[in-house]
Each structure stands twice: as C-alpha cells, then as structure tokens.
C-alpha positions as CSV (number, residue, x, y, z in Angstrom):
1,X,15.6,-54.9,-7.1
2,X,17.4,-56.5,-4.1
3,X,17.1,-54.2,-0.9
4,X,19.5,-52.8,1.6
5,X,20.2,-53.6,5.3
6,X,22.1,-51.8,7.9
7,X,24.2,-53.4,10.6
8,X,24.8,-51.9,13.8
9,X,25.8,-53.8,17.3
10,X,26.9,-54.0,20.8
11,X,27.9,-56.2,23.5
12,X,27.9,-57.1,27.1
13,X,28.6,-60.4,29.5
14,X,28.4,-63.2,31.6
15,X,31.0,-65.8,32.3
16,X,31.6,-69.5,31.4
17,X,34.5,-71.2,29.3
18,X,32.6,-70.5,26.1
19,X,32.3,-66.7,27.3
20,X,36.2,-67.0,27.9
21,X,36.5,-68.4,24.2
22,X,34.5,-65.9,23.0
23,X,36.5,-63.2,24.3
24,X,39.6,-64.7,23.2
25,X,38.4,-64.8,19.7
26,X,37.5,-61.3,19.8
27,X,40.0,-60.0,21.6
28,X,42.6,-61.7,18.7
29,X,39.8,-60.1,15.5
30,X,40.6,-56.9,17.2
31,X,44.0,-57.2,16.8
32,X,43.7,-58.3,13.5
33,X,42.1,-55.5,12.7
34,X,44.1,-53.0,14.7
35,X,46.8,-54.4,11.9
36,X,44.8,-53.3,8.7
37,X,43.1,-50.2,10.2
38,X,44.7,-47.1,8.2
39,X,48.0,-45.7,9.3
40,X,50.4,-43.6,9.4
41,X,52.5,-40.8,10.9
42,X,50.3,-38.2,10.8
43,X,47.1,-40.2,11.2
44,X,46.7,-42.2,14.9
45,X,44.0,-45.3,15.2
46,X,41.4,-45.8,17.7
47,X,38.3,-48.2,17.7
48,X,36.5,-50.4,19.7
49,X,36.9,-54.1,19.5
50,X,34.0,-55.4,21.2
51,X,31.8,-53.3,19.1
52,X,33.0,-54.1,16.0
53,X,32.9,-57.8,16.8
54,X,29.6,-57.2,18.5
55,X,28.2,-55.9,14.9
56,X,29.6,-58.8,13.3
57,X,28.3,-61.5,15.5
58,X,24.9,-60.0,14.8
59,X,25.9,-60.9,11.4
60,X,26.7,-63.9,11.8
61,X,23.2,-64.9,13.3
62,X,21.8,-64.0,10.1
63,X,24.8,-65.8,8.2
64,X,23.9,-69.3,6.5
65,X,26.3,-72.3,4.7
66,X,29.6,-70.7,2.9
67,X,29.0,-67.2,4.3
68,X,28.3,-68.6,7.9
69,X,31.4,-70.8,8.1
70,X,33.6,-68.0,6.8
71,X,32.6,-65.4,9.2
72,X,33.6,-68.2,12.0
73,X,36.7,-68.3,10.4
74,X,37.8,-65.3,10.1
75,X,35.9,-63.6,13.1
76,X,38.2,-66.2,15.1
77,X,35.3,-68.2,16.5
78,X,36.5,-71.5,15.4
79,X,40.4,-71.0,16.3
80,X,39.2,-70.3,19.8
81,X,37.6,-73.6,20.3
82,X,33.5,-71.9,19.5
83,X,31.4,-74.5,18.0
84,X,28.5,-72.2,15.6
85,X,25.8,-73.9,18.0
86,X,27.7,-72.1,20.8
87,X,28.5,-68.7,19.3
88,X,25.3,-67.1,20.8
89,X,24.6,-68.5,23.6
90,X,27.8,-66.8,24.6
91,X,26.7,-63.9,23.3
92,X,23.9,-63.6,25.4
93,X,25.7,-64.7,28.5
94,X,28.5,-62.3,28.0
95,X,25.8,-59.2,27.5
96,X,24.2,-60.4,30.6
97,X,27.4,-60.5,32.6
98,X,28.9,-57.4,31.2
99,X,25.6,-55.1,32.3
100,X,25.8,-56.9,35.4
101,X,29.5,-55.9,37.0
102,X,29.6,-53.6,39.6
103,X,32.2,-51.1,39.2
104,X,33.5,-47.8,40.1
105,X,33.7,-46.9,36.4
106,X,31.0,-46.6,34.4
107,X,30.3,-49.0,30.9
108,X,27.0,-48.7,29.0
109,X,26.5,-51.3,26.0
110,X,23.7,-51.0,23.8
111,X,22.5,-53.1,20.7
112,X,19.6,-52.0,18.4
113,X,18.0,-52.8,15.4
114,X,16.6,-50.0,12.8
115,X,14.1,-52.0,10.9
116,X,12.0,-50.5,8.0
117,X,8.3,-50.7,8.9
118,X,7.5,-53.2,5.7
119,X,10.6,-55.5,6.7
120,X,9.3,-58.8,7.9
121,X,12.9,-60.0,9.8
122,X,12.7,-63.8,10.0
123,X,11.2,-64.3,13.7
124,X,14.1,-66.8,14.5
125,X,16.4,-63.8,14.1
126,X,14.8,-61.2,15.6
127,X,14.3,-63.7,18.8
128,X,18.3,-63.6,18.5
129,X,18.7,-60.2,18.5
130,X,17.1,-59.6,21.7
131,X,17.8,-62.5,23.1
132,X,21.7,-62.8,22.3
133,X,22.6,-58.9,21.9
134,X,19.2,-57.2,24.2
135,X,18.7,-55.2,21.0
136,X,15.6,-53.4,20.7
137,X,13.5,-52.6,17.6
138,X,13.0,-49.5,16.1
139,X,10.4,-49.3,13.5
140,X,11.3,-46.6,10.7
141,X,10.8,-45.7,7.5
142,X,14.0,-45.8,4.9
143,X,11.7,-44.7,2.1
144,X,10.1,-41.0,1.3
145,X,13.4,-39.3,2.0
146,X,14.7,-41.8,4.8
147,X,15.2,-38.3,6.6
148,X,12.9,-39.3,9.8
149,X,15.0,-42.9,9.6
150,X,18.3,-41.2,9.9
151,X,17.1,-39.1,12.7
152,X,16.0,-41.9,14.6
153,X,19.3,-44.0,14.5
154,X,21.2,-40.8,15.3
155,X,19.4,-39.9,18.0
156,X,20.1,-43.6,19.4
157,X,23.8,-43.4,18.4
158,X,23.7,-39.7,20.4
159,X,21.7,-41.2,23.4
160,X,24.0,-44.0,24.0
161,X,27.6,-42.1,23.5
162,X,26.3,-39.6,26.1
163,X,26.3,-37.2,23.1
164,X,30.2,-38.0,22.5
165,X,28.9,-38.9,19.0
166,X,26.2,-37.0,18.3
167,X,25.5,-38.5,14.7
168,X,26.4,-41.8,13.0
169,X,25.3,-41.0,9.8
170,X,24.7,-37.2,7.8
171,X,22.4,-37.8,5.3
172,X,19.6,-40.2,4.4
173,X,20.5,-43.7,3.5
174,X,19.4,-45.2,-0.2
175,X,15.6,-45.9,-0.6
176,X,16.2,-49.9,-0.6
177,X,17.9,-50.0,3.2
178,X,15.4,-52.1,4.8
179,X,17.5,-52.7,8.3
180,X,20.4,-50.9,10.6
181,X,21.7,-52.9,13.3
182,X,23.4,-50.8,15.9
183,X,26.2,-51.2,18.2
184,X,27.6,-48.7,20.7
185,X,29.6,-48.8,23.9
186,X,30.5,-45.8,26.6
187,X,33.2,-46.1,28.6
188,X,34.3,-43.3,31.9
189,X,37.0,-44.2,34.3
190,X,38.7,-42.0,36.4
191,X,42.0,-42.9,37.4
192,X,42.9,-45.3,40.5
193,X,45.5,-42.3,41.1
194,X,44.6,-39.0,39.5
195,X,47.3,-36.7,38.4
196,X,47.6,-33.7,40.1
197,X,46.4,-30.7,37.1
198,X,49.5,-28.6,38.9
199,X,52.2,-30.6,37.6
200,X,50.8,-30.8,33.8
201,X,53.0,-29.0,32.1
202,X,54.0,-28.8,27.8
203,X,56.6,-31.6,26.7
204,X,57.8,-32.8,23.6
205,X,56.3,-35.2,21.7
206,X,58.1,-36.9,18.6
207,X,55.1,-37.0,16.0
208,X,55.6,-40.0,13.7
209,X,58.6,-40.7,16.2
210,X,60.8,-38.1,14.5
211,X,58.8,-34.4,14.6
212,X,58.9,-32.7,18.1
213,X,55.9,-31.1,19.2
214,X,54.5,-29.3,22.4
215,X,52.0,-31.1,24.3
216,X,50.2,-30.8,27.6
217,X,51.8,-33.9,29.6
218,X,50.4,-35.3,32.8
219,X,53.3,-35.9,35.2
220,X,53.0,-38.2,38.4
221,X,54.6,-41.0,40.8
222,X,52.3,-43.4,40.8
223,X,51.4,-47.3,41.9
224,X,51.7,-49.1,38.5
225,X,52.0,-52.4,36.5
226,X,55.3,-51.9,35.1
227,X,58.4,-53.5,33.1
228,X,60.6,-53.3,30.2
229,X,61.6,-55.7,28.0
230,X,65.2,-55.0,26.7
231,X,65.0,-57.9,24.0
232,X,61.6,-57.2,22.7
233,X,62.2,-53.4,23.2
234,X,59.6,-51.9,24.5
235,X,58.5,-50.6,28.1
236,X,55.1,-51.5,29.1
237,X,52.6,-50.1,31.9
238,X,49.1,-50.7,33.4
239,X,47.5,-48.0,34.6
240,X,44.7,-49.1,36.6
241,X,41.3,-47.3,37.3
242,X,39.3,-46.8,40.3
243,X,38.1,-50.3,41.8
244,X,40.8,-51.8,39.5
245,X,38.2,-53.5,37.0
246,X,39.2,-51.5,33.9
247,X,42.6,-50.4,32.7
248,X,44.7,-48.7,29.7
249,X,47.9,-51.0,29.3
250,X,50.2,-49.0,27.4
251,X,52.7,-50.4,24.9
252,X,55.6,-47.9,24.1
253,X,58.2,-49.5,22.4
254,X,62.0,-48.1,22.4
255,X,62.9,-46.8,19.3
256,X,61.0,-43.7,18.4
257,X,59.7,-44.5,15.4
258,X,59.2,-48.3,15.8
259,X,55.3,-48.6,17.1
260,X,54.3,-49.9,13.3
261,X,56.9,-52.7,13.4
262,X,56.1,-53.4,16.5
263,X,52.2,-53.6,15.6
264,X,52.4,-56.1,13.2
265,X,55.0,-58.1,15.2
266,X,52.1,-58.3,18.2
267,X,49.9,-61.2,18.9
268,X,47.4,-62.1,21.6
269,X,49.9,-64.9,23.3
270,X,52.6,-61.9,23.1
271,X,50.3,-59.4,25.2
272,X,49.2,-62.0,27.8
273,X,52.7,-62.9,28.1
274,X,53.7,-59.3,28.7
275,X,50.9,-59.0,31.0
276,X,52.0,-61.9,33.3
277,X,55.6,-60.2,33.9
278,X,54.5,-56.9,34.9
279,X,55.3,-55.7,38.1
280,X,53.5,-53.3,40.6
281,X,55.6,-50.6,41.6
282,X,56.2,-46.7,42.0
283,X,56.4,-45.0,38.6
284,X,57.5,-41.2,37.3
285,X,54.6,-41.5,34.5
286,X,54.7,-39.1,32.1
287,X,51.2,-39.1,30.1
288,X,50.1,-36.4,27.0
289,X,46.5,-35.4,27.6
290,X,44.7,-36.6,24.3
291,X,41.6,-36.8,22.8
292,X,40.7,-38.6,19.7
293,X,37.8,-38.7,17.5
294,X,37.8,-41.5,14.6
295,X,35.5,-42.5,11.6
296,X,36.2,-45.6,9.8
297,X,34.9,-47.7,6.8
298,X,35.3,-51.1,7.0
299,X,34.6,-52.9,4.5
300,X,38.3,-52.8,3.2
301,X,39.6,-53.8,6.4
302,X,37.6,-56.5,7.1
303,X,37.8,-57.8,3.3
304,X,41.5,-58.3,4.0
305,X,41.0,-60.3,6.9
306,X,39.3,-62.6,4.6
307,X,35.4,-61.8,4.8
308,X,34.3,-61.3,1.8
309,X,31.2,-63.4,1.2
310,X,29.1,-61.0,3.2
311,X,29.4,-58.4,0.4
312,X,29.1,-60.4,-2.7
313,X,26.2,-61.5,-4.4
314,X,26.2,-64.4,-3.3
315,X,25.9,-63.7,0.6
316,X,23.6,-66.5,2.0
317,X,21.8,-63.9,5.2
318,X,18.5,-66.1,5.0
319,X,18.5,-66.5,8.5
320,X,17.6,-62.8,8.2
321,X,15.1,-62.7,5.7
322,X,13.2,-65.1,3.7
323,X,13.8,-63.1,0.5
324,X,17.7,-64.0,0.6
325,X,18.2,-61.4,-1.9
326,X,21.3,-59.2,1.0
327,X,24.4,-58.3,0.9
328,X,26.4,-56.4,2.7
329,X,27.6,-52.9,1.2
330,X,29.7,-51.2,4.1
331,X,30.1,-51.5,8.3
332,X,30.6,-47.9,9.5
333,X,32.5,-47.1,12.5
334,X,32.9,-44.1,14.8
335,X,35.1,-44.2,17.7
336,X,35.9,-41.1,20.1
337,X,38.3,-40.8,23.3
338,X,39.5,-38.5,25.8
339,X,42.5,-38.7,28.5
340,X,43.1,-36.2,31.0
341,X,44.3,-36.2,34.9
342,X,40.3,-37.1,36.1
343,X,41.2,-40.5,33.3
344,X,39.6,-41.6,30.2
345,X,36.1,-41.1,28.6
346,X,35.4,-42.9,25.5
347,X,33.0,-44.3,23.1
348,X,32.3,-45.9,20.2
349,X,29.5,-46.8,17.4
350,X,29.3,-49.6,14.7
351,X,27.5,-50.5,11.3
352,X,27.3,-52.5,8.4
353,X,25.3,-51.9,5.5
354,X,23.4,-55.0,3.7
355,X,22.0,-53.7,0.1
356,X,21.0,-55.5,-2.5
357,X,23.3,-57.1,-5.1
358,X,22.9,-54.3,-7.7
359,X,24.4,-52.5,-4.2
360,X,58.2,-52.2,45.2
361,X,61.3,-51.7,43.3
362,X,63.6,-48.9,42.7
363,X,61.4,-46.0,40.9
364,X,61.7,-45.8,37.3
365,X,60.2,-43.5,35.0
366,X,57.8,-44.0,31.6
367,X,57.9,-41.4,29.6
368,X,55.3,-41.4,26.5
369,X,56.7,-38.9,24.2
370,X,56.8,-40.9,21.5
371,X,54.3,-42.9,19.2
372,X,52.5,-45.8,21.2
373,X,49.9,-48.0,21.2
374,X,46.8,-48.6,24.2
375,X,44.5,-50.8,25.1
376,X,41.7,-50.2,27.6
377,X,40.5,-53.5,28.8
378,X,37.8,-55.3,31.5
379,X,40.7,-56.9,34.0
380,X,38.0,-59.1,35.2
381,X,36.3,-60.7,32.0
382,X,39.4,-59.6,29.8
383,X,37.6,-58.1,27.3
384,X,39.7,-55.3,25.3
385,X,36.6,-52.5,24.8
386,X,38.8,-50.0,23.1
387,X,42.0,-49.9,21.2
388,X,44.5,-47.4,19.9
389,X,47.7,-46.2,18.1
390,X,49.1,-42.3,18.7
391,X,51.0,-41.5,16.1
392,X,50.5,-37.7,15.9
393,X,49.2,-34.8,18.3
C-alpha cells in the first residue's frame, strides 16, 4: 500500500538577481492562479502567493525527472530565467532576507515539516528543508487515530497566524499520511495615514457590481500613489503603510461589473507598468472596512495551470523518499484578512497532500464601492504576500 504525505510551506528572503527571478516567477504563478481561483459575484478571493509558491517549491525539492521539469514549468521558474540548480539557493536566500528587514510592520514566515515518527525523509531533503525553507521537524504519529498528529499541526498553524487560523485541518488525516509540510505567513500593517474612526460612515457598495448594499466605509484625504487609466479603464491607488515597506495597491476598474474581465486581461508586465505611472498626491479615499476568511483546495486550480504529474501515479518525489511509491492527493489552503482605519492584518496557511497511488496635483477622489481587486506587496523585495478579489460584502 503506497503511503500518504502532507505538504505544507512558507517563505522568507535575501536579495540577489536569482532572488529577483525568483520573485518574478512567483509573483506571475500567483497571478495565474488568482485567474483559476473560484469566482463569482457572491463569492470574493483571497490567498497568499508566497505561501502557496512557498509549498510548492518545497515540492519541488523533492520533485525528480518529468515531474521535476514540469513543476519548473509551470511554477514559472524557468520563464523567469531560474536554472533547477538555482531554484533553492534562492530560496534560502530570500527566507534569510525576508526575516531579516527591519520594518514598522510586522511579517512572520514560518515553514515546518510534520513527519510521521517511522518516516525515514531522504537526508538530502530534509537538509533542504531546513536549509532552503528554515522548516523544523515535528515528529508525529498519523497512525492510531492520527488525532494527536492533527493537534500538533494545528497548534503550529494556530501559533504562527497569531490564532487568526486557529485550525488547518478538523479531523484526523488517513492512516497512510506519512508527512505534512507546512507553510504560513502573518502579516500587520497599520496605515502610513490612518483614517480617522469619526468619518466612517455606511455607503453603498454594488455587490457583483450591480446589488447595492450598506457598508461601513472609511473616508479620508490622504498622501497616495494614484492614477487612472482612461484607455485601460480602471483607477488605480497605493496605499502605503507605516515605514512605506509594505503596501495594498488597489485595482478598481471603471465599469461596475468589470473586475472579472479585467482579471484575466491582467499580467505581471501590465501591473509593473501601472506601477511606474502612479503619481503621489492628495486623495478623497473612500475604503469599505472588510474582513475575509478563505479556505481553498487546490488541486483543481493548480491542475489547470498544468501540474499534474505531482498527483498521478507516476509522480517521481524520490528526492523525498527512497520508496518512491508518492503522490500528491490535495494542497489545502486557508487564507484570512482584515482592513479597518488602524490597516490590515492578515494571514495565511498552505498544504499539499502526497498519498499513495491507490490515493501634488489637483485632489481627486477614489471611491471603492464597487468590486475590485488588491494586492499587498513587499515595496522593497517586491514580493506580492497576499492577493485578493471583493466581489461581495
């Protein structure tokens, strides 16, 4: 009977051109993704990037021949100029630099790998784990119940969020899971200019672009990166946090209802470019206070970005294990955000499962009352952490 494995990861950073490449090529899978992530008008998106990816590069240390080439493919690795032999090394300089930055708001990225106590991981790979990702090992026992297991790994996941996800899984995992890599990131920023709680007052929101709604709305003038873009339609702003290291870049595009035409018209060269052309200025910012809270599973998603070798039979993971008898059977992700006059707190867990094979200008105003999309993103390294689509509140 072929056994299962959990995969769980996160991500941090140093700087070099292969950490730049590296961050291009996730920042452009997150994208990707953001494209295939479920939809619609009463259902809004929101994920992390770099923790997804992070899981997935963990992955691909483990990946070998066929499967290994394809997660470079499609993990966007190789369009970014990343030879495999260079993958994690920039891995483990990027988690170095990312614990390292000083800054005024506060990021915690955390890898860790659940591995059952009668598991021997190939000692190359565990050597990568905590060498490339800093994940420790937790020793556990997916058999007799897996209860204890579970409680472990959720305790981690509830430790690392600051308690913002308290639990990434709710009930034991199958009898054959044999290892849980795990990925989470936690994210507080409070606003380079807070809004004043006074002037937060209820306006409309369209939900889907079309339904009004009542919503608490933040309401400020405020120092911005701003500008609209007539032919592209859409109005973008950069609101910046305190020390001006992180900030949520907001994409609202024109016509009410036009945020999923939008999304799939978007590329990574499209946002830089937008990013070049904004402008500081003063801005009447109109903000709804939101919180979301987001479970996904990904093996769909990331099946129709084209990896799909990881959860076949025929995986090749013998960088893991010896006994390449893996496979992966489902990556997990929880994602949760809040936005109020103070700024944002968010955070955000990931998974996947390997089983067996039988397994100064004049002031304008920017008004989001309509479905947009956000991205909060390290302005130094670049690095979009989290990602979102509000569709509905």
């Amino acid at each position: 009977m072929r056994r299962l494995i959990i995969f769980m990861s996160l991500l941090v950073a140093c700087w070099s051109q292969k950490e730049e490449q590296l961050t291009l090529a996730n920042n452009r899978f997150g994208l990707q993704l953001l494209k295939v992530l479920p939809s619609s008008p009463q259902e809004n998106v929101f994920f992390s990037p770099y923790s997804v990816s992070s899981v997935m590069g963990m992955a691909f240390a483990g990946a070998r021949g066929d499967t290994r080439h394809e997660l470079s493919q499609c993990l966007g690795y190789a369009s970014a100029g990343l030879q495999d032999s260079d993958i994690l090394d920039a891995y483990a300089l990027h988690t170095h630099r990312l614990r390292s930055l000083e800054s005024n708001s506060t990021l915690e990225v955390a890898a860790a790998a659940a591995v059952h106590e009668r598991f021997a991981l190939q000692s190359a790979y565990e050597l990568r784990l905590a060498g490339s990702f800093t994940a420790m090992l937790l020793k556990v026992d997916f058999e007799n119940g897996g209860r204890d297991a579970v409680d472990t790994i959720n305790r981690w996941v509830k430790l690392r969020t600051h308690e913002k996800i308290p639990r990434l899984f709710n009930a034991p995992l199958e009898s054959s899971t044999r290892l849980v890599l795990l990925s989470a990131i936690y994210f507080k920023g409070k606003w380079e200019n807070e809004f004043e709680k006074n002037y937060t007052e209820e306006g409309t929101f369209l939900n889907g672009g079309t339904t009004p709604t009542q919503v608490d709305t933040m309401t400020g003038l405020v120092p911005v990166r701003h500008q609209s873009f007539e032919g592209l339609g859409v109005d973008v702003a950069e609101l910046p946090y305190q020390g001006g290291d992180y900030s949520m870049v907001i994409l609202l595009p024109k016509q009410y209802d036009g945020v999923e035409v939008f999304k799939q018209n978007l590329t990574d060269v499209l946002i830089k470019d937008l990013a070049s052309q904004l402008v500081d200025r003063q801005v009447r910012v109109f903000l709804p206070k939101f919180k979301l809270e987001t479970e996904y599973s990904l093996r769909n998603p990331l099946q129709n970005l084209g990896i799909r070798r990881i959860f076949g039979p025929g995986a090749d993971l013998s960088g893991i294990t010896e006994d390449n008898d893996i496979q992966v059977s489902a990556v997990v992700h929880k994602a949760f955000v809040k936005v109020n006059e103070e700024g944002t707190e968010a955070a955000a867990v990931s998974g996947a499962v390997f089983v067996t094979t039988s397994l100064g200008l004049p002031i304008v105003e920017f008004k989001v009352d309509h479905p947009f999309l956000f991205f909060i993103r390290n302005t130094r390294t670049e690095d979009v952490m989290f990602a979102g689509q509000v569709n509905h509140l």
